[in-house]
C-alpha positions as CSV (number, residue, x, y, z in Angstrom):
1,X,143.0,6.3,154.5
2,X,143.5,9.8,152.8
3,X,145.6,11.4,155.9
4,X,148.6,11.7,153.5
5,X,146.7,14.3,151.8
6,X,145.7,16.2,153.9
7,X,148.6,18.4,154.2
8,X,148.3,19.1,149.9
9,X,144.8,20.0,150.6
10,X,145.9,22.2,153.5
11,X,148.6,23.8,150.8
12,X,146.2,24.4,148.2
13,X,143.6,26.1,150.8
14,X,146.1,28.2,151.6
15,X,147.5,29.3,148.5
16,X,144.0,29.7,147.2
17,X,143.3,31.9,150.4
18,X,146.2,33.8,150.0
19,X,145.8,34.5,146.1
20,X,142.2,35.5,146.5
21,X,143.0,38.1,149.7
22,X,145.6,39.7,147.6
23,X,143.5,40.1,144.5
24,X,141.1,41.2,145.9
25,X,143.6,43.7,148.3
26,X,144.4,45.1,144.7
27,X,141.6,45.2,143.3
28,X,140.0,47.8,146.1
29,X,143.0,49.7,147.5
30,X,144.6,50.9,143.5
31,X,143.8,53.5,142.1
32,X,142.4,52.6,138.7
33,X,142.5,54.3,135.8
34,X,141.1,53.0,132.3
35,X,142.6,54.4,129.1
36,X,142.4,53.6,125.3
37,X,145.7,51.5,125.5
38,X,144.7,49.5,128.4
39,X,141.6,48.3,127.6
40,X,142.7,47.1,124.0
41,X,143.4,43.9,122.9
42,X,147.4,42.9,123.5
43,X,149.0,40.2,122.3
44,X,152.5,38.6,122.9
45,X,154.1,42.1,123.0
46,X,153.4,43.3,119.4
47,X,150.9,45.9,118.1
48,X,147.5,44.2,117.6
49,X,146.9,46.8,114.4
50,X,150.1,45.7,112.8
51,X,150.7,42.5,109.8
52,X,150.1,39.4,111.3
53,X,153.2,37.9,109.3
54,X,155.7,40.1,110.8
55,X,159.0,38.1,112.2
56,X,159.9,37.2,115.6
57,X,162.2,35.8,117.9
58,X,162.1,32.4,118.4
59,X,163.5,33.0,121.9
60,X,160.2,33.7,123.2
61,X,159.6,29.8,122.9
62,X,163.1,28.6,123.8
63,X,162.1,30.3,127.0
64,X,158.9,29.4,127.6
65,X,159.9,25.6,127.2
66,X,162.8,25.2,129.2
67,X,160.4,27.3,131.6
68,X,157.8,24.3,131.4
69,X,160.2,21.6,131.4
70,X,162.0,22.6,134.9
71,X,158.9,23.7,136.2
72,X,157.6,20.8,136.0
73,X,160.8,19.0,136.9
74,X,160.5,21.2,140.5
75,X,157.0,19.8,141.1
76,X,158.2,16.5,141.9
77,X,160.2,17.9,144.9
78,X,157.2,19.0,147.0
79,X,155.5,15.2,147.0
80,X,159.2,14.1,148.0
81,X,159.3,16.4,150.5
82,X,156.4,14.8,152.4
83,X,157.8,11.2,152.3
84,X,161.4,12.7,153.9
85,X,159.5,14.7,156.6
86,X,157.0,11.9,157.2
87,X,159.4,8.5,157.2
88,X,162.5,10.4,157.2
89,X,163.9,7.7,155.1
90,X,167.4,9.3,153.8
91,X,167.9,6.7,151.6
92,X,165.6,8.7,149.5
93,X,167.5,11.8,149.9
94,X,169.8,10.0,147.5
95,X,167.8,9.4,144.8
96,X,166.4,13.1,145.3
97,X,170.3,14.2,144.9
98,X,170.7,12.6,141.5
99,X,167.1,13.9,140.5
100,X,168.4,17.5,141.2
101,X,172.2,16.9,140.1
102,X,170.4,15.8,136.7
103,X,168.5,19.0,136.8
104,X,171.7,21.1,137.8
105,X,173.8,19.3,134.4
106,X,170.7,20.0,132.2
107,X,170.6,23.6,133.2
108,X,174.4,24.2,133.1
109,X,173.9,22.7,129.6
110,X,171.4,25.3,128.7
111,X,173.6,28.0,129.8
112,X,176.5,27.0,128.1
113,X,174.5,26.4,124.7
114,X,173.8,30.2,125.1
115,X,170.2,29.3,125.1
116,X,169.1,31.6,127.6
117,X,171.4,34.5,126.4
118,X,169.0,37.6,124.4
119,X,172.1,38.8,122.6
């Protein structure tokens, strides 16, 4: 009844398997060293001892967004994937195309808007 997710569990196993060996890789085979500036409080880049009403760029957030959104846009490719490989029903492949070309235009977009430029 489940068999079509299997292979997500199997995914997630691994990933988890992989993320945990290399963490813990890391965590034994680094030399570690603890300081006064490393074991402080940091937070988004800024001095933690300065005014809390100081300005910032709003870029920060432009970025982080547009990170999210096509993030999350790329997520529905992996489920997609699994019907093509299982039924390999290209008529879905077509649907898939406009899903990414509408991805490709919204990104082009951003570019041009200079959204992603630091300058």
């Amino acid at each position: 009844m489940y068999n079509e997710y299997i292979f997500i569990l199997k995914y997630f196993l691994f990933a988890l398997f992989i993320s945990t060996l290399l963490f813990f890789i890391s965590f034994f085979f680094v030399y570690q060293v603890m300081d006064r500036e490393k074991i402080s409080s940091y937070e988004c880049g800024f001095s933690p001892f300065s005014d809390s009403r100081m300005k910032f760029e709003i870029r920060f957030y432009i970025v982080g967004i547009l990170f999210i959104i096509f993030d999350l846009e790329i997520i529905f490719l992996f489920p997609w994937l699994l019907v093509i490989m299982e039924n390999m029903a290209f008529i879905n492949g077509y649907g898939m195309f406009l899903f990414i070309l509408i991805l490709l235009l919204g990104f082009i977009y951003e570019i041009m808007n200079g959204a992603l430029d630091w300058e």
